[in-house]
PDB file with one MODEL, atoms N, CA, C and O in Angstrom:
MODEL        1
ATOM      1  N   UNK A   1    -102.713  39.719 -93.532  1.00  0.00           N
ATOM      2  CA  UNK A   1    -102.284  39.734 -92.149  1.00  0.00           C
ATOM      3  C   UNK A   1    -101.193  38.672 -91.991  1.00  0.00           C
ATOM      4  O   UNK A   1    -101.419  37.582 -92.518  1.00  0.00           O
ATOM      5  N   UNK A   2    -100.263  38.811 -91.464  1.00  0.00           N
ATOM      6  CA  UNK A   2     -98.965  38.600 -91.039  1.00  0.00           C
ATOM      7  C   UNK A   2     -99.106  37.333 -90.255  1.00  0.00           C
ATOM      8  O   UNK A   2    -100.103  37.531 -89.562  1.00  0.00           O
ATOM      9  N   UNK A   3     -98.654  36.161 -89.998  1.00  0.00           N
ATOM     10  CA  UNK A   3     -98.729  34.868 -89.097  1.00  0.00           C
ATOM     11  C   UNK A   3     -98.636  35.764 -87.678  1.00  0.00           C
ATOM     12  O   UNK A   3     -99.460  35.635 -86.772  1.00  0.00           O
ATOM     13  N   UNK A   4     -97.893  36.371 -87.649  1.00  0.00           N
ATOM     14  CA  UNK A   4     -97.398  37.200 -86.204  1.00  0.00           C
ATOM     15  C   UNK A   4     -98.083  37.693 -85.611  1.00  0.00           C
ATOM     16  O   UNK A   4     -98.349  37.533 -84.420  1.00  0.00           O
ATOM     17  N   UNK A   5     -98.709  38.762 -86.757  1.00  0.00           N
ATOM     18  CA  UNK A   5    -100.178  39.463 -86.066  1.00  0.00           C
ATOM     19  C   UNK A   5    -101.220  38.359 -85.925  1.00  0.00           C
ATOM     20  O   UNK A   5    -102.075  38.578 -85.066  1.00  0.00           O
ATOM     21  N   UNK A   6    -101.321  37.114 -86.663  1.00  0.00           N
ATOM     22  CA  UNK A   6    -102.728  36.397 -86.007  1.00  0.00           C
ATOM     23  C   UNK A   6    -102.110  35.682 -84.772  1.00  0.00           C
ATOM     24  O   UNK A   6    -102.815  35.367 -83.813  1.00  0.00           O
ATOM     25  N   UNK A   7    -101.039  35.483 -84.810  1.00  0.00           N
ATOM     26  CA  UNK A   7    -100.811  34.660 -83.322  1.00  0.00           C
ATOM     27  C   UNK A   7    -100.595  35.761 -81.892  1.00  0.00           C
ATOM     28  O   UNK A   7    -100.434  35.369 -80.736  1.00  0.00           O
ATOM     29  N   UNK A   8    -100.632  36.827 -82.228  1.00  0.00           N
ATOM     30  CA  UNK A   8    -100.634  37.788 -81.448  1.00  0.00           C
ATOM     31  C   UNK A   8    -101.707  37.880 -80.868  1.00  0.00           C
ATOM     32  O   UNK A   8    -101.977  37.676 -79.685  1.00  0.00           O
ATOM     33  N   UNK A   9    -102.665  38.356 -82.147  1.00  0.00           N
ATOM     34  CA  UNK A   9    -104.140  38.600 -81.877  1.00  0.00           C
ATOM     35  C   UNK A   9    -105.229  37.084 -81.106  1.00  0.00           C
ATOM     36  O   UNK A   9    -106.291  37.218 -80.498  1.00  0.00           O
ATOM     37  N   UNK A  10    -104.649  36.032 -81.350  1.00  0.00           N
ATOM     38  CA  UNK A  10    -104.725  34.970 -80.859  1.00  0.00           C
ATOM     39  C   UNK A  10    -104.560  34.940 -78.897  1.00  0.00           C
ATOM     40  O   UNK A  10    -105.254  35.164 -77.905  1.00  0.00           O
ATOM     41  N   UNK A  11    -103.374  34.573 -79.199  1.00  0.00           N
ATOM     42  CA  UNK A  11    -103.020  35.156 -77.303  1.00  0.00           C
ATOM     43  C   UNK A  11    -103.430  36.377 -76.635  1.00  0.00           C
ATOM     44  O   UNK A  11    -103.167  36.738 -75.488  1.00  0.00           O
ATOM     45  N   UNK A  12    -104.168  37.000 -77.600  1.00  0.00           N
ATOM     46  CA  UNK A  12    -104.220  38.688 -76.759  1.00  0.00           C
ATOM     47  C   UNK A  12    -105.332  37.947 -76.515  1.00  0.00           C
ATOM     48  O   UNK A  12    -105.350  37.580 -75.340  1.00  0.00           O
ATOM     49  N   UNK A  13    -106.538  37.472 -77.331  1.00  0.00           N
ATOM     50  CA  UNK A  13    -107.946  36.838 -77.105  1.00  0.00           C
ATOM     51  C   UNK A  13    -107.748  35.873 -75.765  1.00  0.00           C
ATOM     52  O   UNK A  13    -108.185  36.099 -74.637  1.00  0.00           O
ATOM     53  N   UNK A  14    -107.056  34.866 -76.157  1.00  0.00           N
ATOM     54  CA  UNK A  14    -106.969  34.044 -74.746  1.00  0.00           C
ATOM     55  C   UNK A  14    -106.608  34.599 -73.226  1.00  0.00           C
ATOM     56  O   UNK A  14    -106.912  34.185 -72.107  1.00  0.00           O
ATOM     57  N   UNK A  15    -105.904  35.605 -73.641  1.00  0.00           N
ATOM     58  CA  UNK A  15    -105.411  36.101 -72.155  1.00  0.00           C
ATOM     59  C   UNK A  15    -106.918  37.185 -72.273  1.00  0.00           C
ATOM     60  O   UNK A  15    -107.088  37.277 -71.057  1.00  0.00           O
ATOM     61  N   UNK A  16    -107.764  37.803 -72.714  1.00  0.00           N
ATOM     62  CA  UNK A  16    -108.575  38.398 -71.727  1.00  0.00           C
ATOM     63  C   UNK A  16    -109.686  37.469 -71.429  1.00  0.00           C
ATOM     64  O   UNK A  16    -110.330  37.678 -70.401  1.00  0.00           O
ATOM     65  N   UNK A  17    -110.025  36.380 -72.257  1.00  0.00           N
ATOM     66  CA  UNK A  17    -110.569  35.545 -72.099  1.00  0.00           C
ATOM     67  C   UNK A  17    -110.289  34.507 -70.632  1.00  0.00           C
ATOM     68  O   UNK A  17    -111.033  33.541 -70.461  1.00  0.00           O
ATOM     69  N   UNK A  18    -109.636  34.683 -70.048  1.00  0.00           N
ATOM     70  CA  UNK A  18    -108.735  34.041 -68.978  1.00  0.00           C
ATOM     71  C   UNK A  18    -109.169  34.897 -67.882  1.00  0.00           C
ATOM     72  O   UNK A  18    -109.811  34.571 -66.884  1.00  0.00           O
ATOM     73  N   UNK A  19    -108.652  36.225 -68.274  1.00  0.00           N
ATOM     74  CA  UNK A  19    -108.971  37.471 -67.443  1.00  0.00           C
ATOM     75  C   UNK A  19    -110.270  37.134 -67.134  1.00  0.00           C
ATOM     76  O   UNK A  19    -110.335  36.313 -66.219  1.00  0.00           O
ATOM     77  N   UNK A  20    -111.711  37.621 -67.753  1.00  0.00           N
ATOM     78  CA  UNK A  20    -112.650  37.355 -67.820  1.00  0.00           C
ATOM     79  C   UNK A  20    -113.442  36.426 -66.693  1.00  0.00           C
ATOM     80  O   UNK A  20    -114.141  36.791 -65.748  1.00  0.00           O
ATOM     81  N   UNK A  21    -113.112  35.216 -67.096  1.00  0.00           N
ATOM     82  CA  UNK A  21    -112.987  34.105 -66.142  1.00  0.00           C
ATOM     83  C   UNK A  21    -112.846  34.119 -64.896  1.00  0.00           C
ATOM     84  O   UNK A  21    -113.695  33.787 -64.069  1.00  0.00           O
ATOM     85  N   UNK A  22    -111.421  34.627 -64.634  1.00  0.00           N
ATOM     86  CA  UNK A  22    -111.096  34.840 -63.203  1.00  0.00           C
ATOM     87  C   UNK A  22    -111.887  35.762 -62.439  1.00  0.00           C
ATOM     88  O   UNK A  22    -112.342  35.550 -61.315  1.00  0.00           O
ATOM     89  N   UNK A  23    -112.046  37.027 -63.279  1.00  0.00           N
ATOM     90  CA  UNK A  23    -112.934  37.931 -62.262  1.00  0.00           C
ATOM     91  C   UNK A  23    -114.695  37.562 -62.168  1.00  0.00           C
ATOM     92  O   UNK A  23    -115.536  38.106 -61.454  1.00  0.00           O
ATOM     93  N   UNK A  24    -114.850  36.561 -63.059  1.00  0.00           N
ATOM     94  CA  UNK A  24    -116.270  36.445 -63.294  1.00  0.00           C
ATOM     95  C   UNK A  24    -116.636  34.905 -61.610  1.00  0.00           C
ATOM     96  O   UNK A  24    -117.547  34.548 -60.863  1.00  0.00           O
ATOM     97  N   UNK A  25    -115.213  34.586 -61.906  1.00  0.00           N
ATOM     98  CA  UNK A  25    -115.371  33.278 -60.674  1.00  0.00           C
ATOM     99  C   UNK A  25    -115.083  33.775 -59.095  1.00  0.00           C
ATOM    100  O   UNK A  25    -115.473  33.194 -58.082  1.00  0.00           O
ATOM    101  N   UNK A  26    -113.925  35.585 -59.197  1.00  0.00           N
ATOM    102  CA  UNK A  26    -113.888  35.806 -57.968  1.00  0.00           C
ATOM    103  C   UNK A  26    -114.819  36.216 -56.881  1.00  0.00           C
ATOM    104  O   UNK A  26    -115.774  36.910 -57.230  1.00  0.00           O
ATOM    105  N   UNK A  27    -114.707  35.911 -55.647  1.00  0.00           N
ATOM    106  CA  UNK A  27    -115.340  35.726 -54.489  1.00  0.00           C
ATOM    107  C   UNK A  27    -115.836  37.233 -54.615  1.00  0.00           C
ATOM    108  O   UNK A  27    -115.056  38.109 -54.988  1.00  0.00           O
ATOM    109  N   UNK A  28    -117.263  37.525 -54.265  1.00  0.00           N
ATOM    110  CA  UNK A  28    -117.387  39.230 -54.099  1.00  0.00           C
ATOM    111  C   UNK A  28    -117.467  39.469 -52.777  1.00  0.00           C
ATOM    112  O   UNK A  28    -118.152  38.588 -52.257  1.00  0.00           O
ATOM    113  N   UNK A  29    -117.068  40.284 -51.973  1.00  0.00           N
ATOM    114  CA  UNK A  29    -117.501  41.619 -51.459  1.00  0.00           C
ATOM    115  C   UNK A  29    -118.676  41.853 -50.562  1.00  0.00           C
ATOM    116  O   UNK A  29    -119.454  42.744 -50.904  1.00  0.00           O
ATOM    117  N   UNK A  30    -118.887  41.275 -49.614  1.00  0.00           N
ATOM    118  CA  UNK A  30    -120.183  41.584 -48.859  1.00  0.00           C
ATOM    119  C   UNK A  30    -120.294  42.612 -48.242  1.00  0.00           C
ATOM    120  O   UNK A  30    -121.231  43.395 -48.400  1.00  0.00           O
ATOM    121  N   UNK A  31    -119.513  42.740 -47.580  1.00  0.00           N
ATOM    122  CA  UNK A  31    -119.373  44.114 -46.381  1.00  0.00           C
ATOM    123  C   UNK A  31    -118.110  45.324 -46.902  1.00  0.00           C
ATOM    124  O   UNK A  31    -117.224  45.076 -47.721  1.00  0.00           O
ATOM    125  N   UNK A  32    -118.242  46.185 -46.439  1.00  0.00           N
ATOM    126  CA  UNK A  32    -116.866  47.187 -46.670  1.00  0.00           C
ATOM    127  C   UNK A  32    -115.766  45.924 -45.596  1.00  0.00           C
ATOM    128  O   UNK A  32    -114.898  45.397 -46.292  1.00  0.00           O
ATOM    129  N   UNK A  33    -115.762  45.595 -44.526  1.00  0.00           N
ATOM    130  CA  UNK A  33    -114.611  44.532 -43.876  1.00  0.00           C
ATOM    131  C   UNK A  33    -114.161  43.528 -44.797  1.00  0.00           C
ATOM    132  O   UNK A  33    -113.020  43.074 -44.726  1.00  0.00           O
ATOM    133  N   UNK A  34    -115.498  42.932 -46.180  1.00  0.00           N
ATOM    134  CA  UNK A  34    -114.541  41.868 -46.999  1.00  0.00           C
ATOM    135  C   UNK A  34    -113.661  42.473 -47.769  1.00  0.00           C
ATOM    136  O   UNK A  34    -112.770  41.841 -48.336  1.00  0.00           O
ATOM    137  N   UNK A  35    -113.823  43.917 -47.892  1.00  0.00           N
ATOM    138  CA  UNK A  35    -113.152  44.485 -48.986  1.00  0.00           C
ATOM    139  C   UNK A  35    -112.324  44.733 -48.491  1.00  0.00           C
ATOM    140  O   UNK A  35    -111.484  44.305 -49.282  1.00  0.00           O
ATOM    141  N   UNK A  36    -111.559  45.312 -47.368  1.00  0.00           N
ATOM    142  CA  UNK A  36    -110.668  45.643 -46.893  1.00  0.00           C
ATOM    143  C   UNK A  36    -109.662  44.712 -46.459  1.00  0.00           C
ATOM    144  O   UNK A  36    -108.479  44.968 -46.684  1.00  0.00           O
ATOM    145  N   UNK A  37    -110.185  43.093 -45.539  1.00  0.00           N
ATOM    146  CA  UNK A  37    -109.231  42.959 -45.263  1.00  0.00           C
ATOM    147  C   UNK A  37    -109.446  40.994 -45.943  1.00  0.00           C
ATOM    148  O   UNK A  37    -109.014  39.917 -45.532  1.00  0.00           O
ATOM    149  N   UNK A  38    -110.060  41.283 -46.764  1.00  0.00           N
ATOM    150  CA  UNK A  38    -110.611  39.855 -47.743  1.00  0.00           C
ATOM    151  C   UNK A  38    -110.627  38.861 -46.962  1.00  0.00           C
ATOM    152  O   UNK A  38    -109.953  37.833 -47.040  1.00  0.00           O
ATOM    153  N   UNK A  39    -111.951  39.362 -45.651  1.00  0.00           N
ATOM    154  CA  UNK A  39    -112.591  38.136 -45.593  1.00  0.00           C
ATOM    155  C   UNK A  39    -111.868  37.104 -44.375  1.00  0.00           C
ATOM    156  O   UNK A  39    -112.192  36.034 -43.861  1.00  0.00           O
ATOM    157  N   UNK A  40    -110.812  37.979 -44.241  1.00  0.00           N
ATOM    158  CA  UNK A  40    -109.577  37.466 -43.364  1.00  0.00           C
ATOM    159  C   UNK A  40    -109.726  37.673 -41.883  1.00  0.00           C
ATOM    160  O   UNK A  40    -110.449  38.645 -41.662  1.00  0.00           O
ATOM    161  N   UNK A  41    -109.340  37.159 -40.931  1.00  0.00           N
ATOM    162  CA  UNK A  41    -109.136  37.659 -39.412  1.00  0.00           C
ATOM    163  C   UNK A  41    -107.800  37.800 -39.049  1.00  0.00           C
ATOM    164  O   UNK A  41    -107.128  36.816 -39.359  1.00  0.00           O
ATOM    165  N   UNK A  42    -107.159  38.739 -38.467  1.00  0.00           N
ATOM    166  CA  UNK A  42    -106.074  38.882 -37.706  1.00  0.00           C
ATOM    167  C   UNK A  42    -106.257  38.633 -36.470  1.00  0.00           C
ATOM    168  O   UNK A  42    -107.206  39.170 -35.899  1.00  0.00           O
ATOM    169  N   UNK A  43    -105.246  37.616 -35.660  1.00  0.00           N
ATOM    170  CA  UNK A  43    -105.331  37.730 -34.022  1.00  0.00           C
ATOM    171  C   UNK A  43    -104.360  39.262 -33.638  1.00  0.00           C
ATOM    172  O   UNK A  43    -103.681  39.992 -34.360  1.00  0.00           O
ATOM    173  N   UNK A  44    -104.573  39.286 -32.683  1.00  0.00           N
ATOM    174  CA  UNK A  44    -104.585  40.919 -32.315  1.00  0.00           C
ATOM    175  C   UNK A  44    -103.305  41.134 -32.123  1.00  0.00           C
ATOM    176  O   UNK A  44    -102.896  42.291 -32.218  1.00  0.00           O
ATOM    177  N   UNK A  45    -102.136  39.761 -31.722  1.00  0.00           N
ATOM    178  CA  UNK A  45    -100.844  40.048 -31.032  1.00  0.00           C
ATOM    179  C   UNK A  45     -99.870  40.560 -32.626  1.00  0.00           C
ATOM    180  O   UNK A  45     -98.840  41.233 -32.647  1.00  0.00           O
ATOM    181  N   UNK A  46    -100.516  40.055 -33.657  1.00  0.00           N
ATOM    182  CA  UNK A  46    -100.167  40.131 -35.096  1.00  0.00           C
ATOM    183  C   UNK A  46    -100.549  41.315 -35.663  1.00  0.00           C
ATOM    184  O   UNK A  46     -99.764  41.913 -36.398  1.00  0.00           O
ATOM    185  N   UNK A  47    -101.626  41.734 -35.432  1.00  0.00           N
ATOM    186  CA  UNK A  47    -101.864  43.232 -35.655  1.00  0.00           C
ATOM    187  C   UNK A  47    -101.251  44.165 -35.218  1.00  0.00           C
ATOM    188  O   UNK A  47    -101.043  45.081 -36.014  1.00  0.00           O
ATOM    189  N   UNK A  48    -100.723  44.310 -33.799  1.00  0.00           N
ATOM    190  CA  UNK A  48     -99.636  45.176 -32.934  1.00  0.00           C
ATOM    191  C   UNK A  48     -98.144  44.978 -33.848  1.00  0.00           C
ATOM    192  O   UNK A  48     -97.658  45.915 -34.481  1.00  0.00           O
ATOM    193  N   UNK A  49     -97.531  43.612 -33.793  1.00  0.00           N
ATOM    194  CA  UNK A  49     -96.305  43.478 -34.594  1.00  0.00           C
ATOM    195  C   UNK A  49     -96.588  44.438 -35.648  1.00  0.00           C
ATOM    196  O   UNK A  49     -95.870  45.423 -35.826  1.00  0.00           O
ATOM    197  N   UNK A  50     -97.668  44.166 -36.388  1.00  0.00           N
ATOM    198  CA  UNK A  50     -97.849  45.107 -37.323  1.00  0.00           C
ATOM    199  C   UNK A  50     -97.549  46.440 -37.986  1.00  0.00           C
ATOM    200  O   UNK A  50     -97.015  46.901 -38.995  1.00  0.00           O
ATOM    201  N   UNK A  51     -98.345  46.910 -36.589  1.00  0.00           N
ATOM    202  CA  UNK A  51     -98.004  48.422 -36.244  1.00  0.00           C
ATOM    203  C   UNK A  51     -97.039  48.815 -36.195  1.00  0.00           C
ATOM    204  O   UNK A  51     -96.587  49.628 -37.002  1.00  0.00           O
ATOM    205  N   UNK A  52     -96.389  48.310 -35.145  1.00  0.00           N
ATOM    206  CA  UNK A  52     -95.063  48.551 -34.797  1.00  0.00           C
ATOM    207  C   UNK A  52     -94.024  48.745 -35.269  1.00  0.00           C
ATOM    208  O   UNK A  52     -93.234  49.668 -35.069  1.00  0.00           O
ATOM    209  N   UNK A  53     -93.930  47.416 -36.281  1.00  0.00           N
ATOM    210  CA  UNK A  53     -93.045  47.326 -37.815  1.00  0.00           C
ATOM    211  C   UNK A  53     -93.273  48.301 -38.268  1.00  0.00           C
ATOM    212  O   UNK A  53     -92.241  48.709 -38.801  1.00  0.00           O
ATOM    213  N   UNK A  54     -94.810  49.619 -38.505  1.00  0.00           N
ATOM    214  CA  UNK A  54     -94.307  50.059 -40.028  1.00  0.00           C
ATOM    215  C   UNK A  54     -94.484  51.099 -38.982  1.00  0.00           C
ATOM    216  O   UNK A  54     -94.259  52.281 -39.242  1.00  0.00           O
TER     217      UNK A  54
ENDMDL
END
């Protein structure tokens, strides 16, 4: 095996290993509302701009 391919195969390990991590530490999901709008509140005059814009 090639230096290239182990340093490849190296960083490919660390980056899902990283991956891993992150989704294992992210915040979950309580309600269908965390999923949608994560957990967040909009005031209402910001929600209209919203609309409007798109």
């Amino acid at each position: 095996m090639t230096h290239l391919k182990l340093y490849s195969l190296i960083v490919l390990f660390i980056y899902f290993a990283v991956l891993l991590v992150a989704v294992a530490k992210e915040k979950k999901n309580r309600t269908i509302l965390d999923y949608f709008f994560g957990g967040r509140t909009l005031p209402f005059w910001a929600l209209s701009v919203t609309f409007i814009a798109s």
